[in-house]
Backbone as CSV, one residue per row, in Angstrom:
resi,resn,N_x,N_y,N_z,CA_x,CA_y,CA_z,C_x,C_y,C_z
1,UNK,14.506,29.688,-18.468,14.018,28.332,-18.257,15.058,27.554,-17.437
2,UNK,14.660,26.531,-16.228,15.509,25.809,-15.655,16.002,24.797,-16.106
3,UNK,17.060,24.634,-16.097,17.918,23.257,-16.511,16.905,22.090,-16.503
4,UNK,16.356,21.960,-15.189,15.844,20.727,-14.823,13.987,20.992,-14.898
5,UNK,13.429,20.213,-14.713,11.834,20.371,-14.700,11.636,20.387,-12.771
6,UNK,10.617,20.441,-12.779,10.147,20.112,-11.018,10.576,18.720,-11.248
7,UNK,9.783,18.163,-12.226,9.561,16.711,-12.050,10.734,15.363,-11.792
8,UNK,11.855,16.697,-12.419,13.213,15.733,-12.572,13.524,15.917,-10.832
9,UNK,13.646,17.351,-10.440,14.258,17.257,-9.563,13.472,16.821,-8.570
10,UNK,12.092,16.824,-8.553,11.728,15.969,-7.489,11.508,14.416,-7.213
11,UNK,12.181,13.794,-8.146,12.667,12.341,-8.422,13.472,12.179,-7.978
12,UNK,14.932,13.257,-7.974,15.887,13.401,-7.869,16.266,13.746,-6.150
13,UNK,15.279,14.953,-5.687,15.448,14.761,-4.109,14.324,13.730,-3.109
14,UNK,13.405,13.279,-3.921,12.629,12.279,-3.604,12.546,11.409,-4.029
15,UNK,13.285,10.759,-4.158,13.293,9.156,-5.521,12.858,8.008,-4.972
16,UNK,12.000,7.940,-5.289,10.663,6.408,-5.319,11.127,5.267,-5.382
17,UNK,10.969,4.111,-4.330,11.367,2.965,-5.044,13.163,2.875,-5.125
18,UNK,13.396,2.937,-3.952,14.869,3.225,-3.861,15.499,1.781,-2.879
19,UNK,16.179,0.459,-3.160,16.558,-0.135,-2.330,16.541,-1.322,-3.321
20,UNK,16.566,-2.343,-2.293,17.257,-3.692,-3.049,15.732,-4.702,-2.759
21,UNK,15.365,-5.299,-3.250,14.487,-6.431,-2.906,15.335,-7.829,-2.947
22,UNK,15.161,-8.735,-1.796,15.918,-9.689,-1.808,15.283,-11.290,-2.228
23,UNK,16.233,-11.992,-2.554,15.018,-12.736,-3.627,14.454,-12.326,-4.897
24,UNK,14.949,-11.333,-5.611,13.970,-10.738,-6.711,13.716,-11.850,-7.577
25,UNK,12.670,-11.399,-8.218,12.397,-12.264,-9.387,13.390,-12.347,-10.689
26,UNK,13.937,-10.974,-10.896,14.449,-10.527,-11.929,15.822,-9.348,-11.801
27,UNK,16.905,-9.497,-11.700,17.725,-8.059,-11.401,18.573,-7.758,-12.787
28,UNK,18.384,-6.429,-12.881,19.436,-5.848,-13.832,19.811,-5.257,-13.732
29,UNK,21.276,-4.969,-14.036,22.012,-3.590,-13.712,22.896,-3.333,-15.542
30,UNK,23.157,-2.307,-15.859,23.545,-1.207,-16.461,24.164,-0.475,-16.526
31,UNK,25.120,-0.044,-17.206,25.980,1.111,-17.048,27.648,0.088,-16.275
32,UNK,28.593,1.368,-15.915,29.652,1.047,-16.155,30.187,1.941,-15.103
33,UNK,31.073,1.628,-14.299,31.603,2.664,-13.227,32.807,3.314,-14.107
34,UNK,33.257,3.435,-15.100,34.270,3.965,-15.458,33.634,5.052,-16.531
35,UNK,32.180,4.708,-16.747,31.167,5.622,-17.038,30.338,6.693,-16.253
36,UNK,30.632,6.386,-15.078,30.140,7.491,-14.168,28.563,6.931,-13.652
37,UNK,27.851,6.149,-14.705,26.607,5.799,-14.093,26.330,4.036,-14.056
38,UNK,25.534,3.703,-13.261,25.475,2.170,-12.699,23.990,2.200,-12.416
39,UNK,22.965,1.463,-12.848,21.675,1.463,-12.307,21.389,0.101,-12.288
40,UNK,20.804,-0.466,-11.345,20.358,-2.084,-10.714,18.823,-1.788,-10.768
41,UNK,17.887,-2.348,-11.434,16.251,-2.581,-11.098,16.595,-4.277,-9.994
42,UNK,15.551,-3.728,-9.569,14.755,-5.416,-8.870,14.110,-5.824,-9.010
43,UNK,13.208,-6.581,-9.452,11.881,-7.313,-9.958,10.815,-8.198,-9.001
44,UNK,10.490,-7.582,-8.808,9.090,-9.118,-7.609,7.896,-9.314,-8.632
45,UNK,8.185,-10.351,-9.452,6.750,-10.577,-9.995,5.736,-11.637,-9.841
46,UNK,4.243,-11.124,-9.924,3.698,-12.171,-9.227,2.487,-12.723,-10.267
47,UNK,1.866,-13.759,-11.088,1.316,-13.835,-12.092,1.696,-12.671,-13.295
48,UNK,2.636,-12.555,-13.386,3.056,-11.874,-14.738,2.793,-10.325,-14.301
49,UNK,3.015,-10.277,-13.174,2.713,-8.768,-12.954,3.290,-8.516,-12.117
50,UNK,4.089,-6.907,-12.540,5.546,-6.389,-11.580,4.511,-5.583,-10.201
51,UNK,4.452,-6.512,-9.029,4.281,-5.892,-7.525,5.244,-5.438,-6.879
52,UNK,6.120,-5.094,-7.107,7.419,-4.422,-6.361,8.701,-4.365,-7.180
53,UNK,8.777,-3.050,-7.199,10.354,-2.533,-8.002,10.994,-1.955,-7.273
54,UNK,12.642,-2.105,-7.254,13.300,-1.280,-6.159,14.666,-1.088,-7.711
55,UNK,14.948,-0.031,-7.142,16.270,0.363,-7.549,17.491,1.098,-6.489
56,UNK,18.949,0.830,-7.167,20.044,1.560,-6.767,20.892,2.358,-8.324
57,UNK,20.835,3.670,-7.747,21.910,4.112,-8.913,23.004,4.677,-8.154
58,UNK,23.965,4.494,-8.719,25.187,5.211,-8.684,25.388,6.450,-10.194
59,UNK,24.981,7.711,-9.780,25.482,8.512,-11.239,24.770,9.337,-10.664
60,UNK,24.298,10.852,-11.516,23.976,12.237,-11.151,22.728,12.094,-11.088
61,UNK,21.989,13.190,-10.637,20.667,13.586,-10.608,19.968,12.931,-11.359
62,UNK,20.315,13.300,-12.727,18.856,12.534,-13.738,19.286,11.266,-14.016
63,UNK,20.002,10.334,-13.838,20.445,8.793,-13.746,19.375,8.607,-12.804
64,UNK,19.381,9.249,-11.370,18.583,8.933,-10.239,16.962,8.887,-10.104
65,UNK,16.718,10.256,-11.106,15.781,10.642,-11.625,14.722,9.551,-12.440
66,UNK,15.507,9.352,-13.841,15.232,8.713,-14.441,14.818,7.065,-14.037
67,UNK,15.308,6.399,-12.762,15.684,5.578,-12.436,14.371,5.478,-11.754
68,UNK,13.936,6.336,-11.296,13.023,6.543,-9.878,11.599,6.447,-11.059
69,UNK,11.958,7.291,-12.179,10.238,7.462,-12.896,10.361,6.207,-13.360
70,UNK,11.219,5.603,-13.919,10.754,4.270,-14.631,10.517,3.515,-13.883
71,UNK,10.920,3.208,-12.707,10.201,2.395,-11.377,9.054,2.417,-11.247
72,UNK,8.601,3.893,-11.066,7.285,4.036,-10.860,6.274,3.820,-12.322
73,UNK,6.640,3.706,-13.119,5.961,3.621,-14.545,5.677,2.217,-14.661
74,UNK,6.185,1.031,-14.251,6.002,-0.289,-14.352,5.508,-0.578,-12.964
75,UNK,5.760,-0.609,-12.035,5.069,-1.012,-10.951,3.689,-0.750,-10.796
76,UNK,3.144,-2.125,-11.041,1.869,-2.412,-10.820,1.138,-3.361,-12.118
77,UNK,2.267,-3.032,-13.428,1.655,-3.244,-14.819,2.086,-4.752,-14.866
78,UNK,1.645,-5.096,-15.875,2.262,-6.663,-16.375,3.550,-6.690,-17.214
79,UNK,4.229,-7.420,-17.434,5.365,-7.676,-17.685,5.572,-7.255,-18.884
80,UNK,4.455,-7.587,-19.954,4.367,-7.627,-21.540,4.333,-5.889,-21.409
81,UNK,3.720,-4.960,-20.803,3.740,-3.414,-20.551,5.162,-3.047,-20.405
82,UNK,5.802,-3.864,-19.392,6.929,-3.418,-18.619,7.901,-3.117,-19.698
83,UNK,7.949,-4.187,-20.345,8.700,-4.550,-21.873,8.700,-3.321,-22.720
84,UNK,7.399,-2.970,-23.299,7.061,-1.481,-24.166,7.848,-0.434,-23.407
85,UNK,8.791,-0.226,-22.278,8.923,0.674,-21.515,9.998,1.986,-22.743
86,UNK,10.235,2.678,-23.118,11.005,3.320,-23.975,11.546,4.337,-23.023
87,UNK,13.321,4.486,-23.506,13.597,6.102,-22.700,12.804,7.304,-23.123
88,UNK,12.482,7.593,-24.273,11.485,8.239,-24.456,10.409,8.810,-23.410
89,UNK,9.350,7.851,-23.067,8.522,8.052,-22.510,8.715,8.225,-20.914
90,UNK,9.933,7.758,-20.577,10.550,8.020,-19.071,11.074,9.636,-19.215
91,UNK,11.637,10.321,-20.258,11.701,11.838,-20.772,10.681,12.460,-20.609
92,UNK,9.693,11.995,-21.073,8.133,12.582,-21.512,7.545,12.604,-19.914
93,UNK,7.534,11.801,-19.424,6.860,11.635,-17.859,7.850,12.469,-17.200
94,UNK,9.382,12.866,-17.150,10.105,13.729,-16.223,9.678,15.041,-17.026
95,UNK,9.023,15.299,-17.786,9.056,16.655,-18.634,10.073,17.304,-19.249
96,UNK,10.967,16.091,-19.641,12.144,16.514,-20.566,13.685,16.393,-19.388
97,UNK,14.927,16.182,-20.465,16.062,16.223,-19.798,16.676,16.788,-20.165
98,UNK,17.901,17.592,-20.150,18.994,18.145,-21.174,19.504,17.302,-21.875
99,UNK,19.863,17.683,-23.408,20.286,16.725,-24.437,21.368,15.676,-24.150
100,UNK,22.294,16.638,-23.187,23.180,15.568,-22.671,23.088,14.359,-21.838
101,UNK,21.553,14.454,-21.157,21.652,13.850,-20.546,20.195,12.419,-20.503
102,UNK,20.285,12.706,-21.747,19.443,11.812,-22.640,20.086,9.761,-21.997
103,UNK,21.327,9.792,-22.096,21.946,8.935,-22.132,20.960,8.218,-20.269
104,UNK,20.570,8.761,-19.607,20.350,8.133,-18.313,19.340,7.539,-18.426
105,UNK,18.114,8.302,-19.449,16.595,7.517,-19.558,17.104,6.078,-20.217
106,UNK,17.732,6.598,-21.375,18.226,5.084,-22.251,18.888,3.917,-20.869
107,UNK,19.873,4.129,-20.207,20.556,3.435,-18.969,18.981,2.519,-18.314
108,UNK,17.969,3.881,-18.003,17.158,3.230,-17.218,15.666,2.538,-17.748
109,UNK,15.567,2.481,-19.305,15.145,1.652,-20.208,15.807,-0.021,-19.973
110,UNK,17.127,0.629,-20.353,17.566,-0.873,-20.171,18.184,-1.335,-19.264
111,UNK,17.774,-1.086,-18.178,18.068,-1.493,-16.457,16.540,-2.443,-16.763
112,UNK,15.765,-1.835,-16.652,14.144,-2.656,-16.388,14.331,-3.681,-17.458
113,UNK,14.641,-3.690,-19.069,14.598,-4.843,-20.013,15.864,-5.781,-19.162
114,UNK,16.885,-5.565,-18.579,17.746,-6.474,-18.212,17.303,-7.250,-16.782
115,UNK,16.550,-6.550,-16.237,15.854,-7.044,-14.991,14.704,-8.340,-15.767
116,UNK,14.371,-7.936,-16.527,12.680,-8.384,-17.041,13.630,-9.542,-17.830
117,UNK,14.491,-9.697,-18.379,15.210,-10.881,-19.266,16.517,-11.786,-18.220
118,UNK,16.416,-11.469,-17.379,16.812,-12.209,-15.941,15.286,-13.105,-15.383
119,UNK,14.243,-11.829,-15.430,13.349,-13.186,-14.649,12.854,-14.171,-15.867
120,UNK,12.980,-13.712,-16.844,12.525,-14.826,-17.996,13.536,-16.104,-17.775
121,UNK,14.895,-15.516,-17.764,15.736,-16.729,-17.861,16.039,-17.375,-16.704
122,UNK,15.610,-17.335,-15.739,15.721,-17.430,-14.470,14.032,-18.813,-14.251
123,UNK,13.209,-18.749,-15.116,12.113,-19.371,-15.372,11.849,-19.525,-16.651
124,UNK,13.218,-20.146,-17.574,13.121,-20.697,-18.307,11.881,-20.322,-19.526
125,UNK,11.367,-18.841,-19.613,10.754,-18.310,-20.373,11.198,-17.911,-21.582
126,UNK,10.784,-18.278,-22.711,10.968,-17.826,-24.350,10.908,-16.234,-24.350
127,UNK,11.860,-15.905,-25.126,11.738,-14.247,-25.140,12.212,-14.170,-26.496
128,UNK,12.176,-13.039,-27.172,12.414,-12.454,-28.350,13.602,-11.755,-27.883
129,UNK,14.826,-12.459,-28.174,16.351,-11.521,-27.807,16.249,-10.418,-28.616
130,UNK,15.471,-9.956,-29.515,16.078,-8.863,-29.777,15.228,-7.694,-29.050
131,UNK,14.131,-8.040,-28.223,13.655,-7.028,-27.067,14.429,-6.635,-25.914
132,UNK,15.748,-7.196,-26.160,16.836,-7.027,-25.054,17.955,-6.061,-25.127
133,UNK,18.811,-5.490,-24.012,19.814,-4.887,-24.712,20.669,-5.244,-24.333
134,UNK,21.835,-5.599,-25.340,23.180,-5.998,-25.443,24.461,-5.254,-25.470
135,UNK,24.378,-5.081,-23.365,25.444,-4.033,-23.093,26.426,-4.709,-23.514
136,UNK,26.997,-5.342,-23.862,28.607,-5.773,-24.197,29.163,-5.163,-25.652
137,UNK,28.202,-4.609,-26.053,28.534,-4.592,-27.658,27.663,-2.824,-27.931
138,UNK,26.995,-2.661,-26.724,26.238,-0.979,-27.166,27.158,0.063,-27.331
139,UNK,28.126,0.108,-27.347,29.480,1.407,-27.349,29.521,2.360,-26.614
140,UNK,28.545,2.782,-25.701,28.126,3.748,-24.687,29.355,4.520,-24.115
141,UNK,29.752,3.691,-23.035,31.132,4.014,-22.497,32.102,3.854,-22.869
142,UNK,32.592,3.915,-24.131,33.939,3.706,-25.458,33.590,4.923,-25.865
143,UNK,32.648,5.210,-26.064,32.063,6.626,-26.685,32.379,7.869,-25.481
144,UNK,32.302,7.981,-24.525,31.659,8.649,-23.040,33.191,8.666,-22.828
145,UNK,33.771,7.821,-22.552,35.337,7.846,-21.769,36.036,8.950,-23.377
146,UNK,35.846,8.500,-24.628,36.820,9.601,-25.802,36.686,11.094,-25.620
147,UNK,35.170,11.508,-24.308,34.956,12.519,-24.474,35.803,13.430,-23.907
Protein backbone atom coordinates (compact mmCIF):
# COMPACT_ATOMS: atom_id res chain seq x y z
CA UNK A 1 0.00 0.00 0.00
CA UNK A 2 1.25 3.63 -0.79
CA UNK A 3 2.12 6.04 1.76
CA UNK A 4 -0.04 8.54 0.14
CA UNK A 5 -3.61 8.06 -1.65
CA UNK A 6 -3.95 9.48 -5.44
CA UNK A 7 -6.04 11.93 -3.83
CA UNK A 8 -3.39 13.34 -1.47
CA UNK A 9 -0.93 13.47 -3.99
CA UNK A 10 -2.90 14.95 -6.50
CA UNK A 11 -3.72 17.96 -4.23
CA UNK A 12 -0.35 17.93 -3.57
CA UNK A 13 1.02 18.21 -7.34
CA UNK A 14 -2.17 20.02 -8.30
CA UNK A 15 -3.37 22.12 -5.47
CA UNK A 16 -6.59 24.08 -6.01
CA UNK A 17 -7.14 27.39 -4.92
CA UNK A 18 -3.61 28.39 -4.43
CA UNK A 19 -2.85 32.35 -3.98
CA UNK A 20 -3.78 35.34 -2.02
CA UNK A 21 -7.14 37.24 -2.57
CA UNK A 22 -6.72 40.88 -1.91
CA UNK A 23 -9.22 42.62 0.12
CA UNK A 24 -10.43 39.35 1.67
CA UNK A 25 -13.25 39.25 3.67
CA UNK A 26 -11.68 37.08 6.23
CA UNK A 27 -7.76 35.81 6.53
CA UNK A 28 -6.27 33.20 8.70
CA UNK A 29 -3.17 31.80 9.09
CA UNK A 30 -1.89 28.86 11.40
CA UNK A 31 0.88 27.08 12.31
CA UNK A 32 4.34 28.28 13.21
CA UNK A 33 7.61 28.49 11.14
CA UNK A 34 9.66 26.96 13.84
CA UNK A 35 7.03 24.19 13.30
CA UNK A 36 7.78 23.52 9.87
CA UNK A 37 4.12 24.30 8.72
CA UNK A 38 2.28 27.85 8.10
CA UNK A 39 -1.15 27.84 6.27
CA UNK A 40 -3.06 31.37 5.38
CA UNK A 41 -6.94 30.78 4.01
CA UNK A 42 -8.53 33.91 2.29
CA UNK A 43 -12.08 34.52 2.48
CA UNK A 44 -14.38 36.51 -0.23
CA UNK A 45 -17.74 36.32 1.17
CA UNK A 46 -20.72 37.40 -0.38
CA UNK A 47 -24.36 37.18 1.46
CA UNK A 48 -23.01 34.70 3.90
CA UNK A 49 -21.58 32.63 1.33
CA UNK A 50 -17.79 31.70 0.74
CA UNK A 51 -17.36 32.69 -3.40
CA UNK A 52 -13.71 32.53 -3.41
CA UNK A 53 -11.01 30.80 -1.26
CA UNK A 54 -7.38 31.08 -1.87
CA UNK A 55 -4.66 29.67 0.16
CA UNK A 56 -0.69 29.73 0.83
CA UNK A 57 1.15 26.97 2.73
CA UNK A 58 4.48 26.78 3.68
CA UNK A 59 5.08 22.86 5.01
CA UNK A 60 5.16 19.29 3.17
CA UNK A 61 2.96 17.63 0.83
CA UNK A 62 -0.05 16.87 2.98
CA UNK A 63 -0.03 20.51 4.79
CA UNK A 64 -0.43 21.46 0.95
CA UNK A 65 -2.70 18.78 0.37
CA UNK A 66 -4.82 19.19 3.07
CA UNK A 67 -4.90 22.89 2.49
CA UNK A 68 -6.01 22.55 -1.14
CA UNK A 69 -9.10 19.89 -0.11
CA UNK A 70 -10.40 22.10 2.53
CA UNK A 71 -10.48 25.00 0.08
CA UNK A 72 -12.24 23.15 -2.14
CA UNK A 73 -14.77 21.70 0.50
CA UNK A 74 -16.10 25.24 1.50
CA UNK A 75 -16.04 27.11 -1.58
CA UNK A 76 -19.29 27.73 -2.71
CA UNK A 77 -21.11 26.75 0.82
CA UNK A 78 -22.35 29.25 3.40
CA UNK A 79 -20.46 30.25 6.20
CA UNK A 80 -22.59 28.38 8.99
CA UNK A 81 -21.27 24.94 6.64
CA UNK A 82 -17.86 26.42 6.44
CA UNK A 83 -17.82 26.44 10.31
CA UNK A 84 -18.89 22.42 10.62
CA UNK A 85 -15.60 22.01 8.58
CA UNK A 86 -13.65 19.09 10.81
CA UNK A 87 -9.95 17.70 10.08
CA UNK A 88 -11.60 14.64 9.99
CA UNK A 89 -13.59 14.99 7.08
CA UNK A 90 -10.69 16.88 5.09
CA UNK A 91 -8.87 13.04 5.92
CA UNK A 92 -11.94 11.32 4.73
CA UNK A 93 -12.18 13.42 1.35
CA UNK A 94 -8.05 12.93 0.81
CA UNK A 95 -8.70 9.12 1.52
CA UNK A 96 -6.71 9.09 4.58
CA UNK A 97 -3.15 10.49 5.76
CA UNK A 98 -0.36 8.83 7.68
CA UNK A 99 -0.85 8.99 11.43
CA UNK A 100 1.84 11.36 11.57
CA UNK A 101 0.59 13.45 9.59
CA UNK A 102 -2.77 13.91 10.97
CA UNK A 103 -1.47 17.19 12.50
CA UNK A 104 -1.88 19.16 8.80
CA UNK A 105 -5.78 18.40 8.35
CA UNK A 106 -6.15 19.76 12.07
CA UNK A 107 -3.63 23.08 10.82
CA UNK A 108 -6.07 23.28 7.88
CA UNK A 109 -9.40 23.00 9.97
CA UNK A 110 -8.20 25.76 11.76
CA UNK A 111 -6.75 27.97 9.03
CA UNK A 112 -10.56 28.20 7.56
CA UNK A 113 -12.18 28.71 11.46
CA UNK A 114 -9.43 31.57 11.83
CA UNK A 115 -10.21 33.02 8.43
CA UNK A 116 -14.14 32.68 9.13
CA UNK A 117 -13.60 34.49 12.88
CA UNK A 118 -11.58 37.39 11.17
CA UNK A 119 -14.51 38.06 8.82
CA UNK A 120 -16.94 37.94 11.76
CA UNK A 121 -14.80 40.36 13.64
CA UNK A 122 -13.94 42.39 10.97
CA UNK A 123 -18.08 42.97 10.69
CA UNK A 124 -18.67 43.13 14.01
CA UNK A 125 -20.55 39.66 13.99
CA UNK A 126 -21.51 37.61 17.31
CA UNK A 127 -19.80 34.28 17.27
CA UNK A 128 -19.63 31.50 19.76
CA UNK A 129 -15.69 31.73 20.79
CA UNK A 130 -15.61 28.50 21.55
CA UNK A 131 -16.15 27.50 17.64
CA UNK A 132 -12.71 29.01 17.36
CA UNK A 133 -9.23 27.88 17.78
CA UNK A 134 -6.95 29.27 20.23
CA UNK A 135 -3.48 28.99 18.68
CA UNK A 136 -1.73 30.73 21.54
CA UNK A 137 -2.52 28.23 24.09
CA UNK A 138 -3.04 24.75 21.58
CA UNK A 139 0.59 23.25 22.49
CA UNK A 140 1.15 22.01 18.95
CA UNK A 141 4.60 23.32 18.37
CA UNK A 142 5.94 22.95 22.21
CA UNK A 143 4.96 19.46 21.55
CA UNK A 144 6.56 19.11 17.70
CA UNK A 145 9.89 21.12 18.51
CA UNK A 146 10.47 18.20 22.07
CA UNK A 147 10.36 15.78 19.25
Amino acid sequence: MALYSEKVMDHFTHPRNVGEIENADGVGQVGNAKCGDIMKIYLKIDNDVITDVKFNTFGCGSAIASSSMATEMIKGKPVSQALELTNKAVVEALDGLPAYKLHCSVLAEEAVKSALKDYYDKNNIAYDHSLFPNCEDCGYCEIKKEK
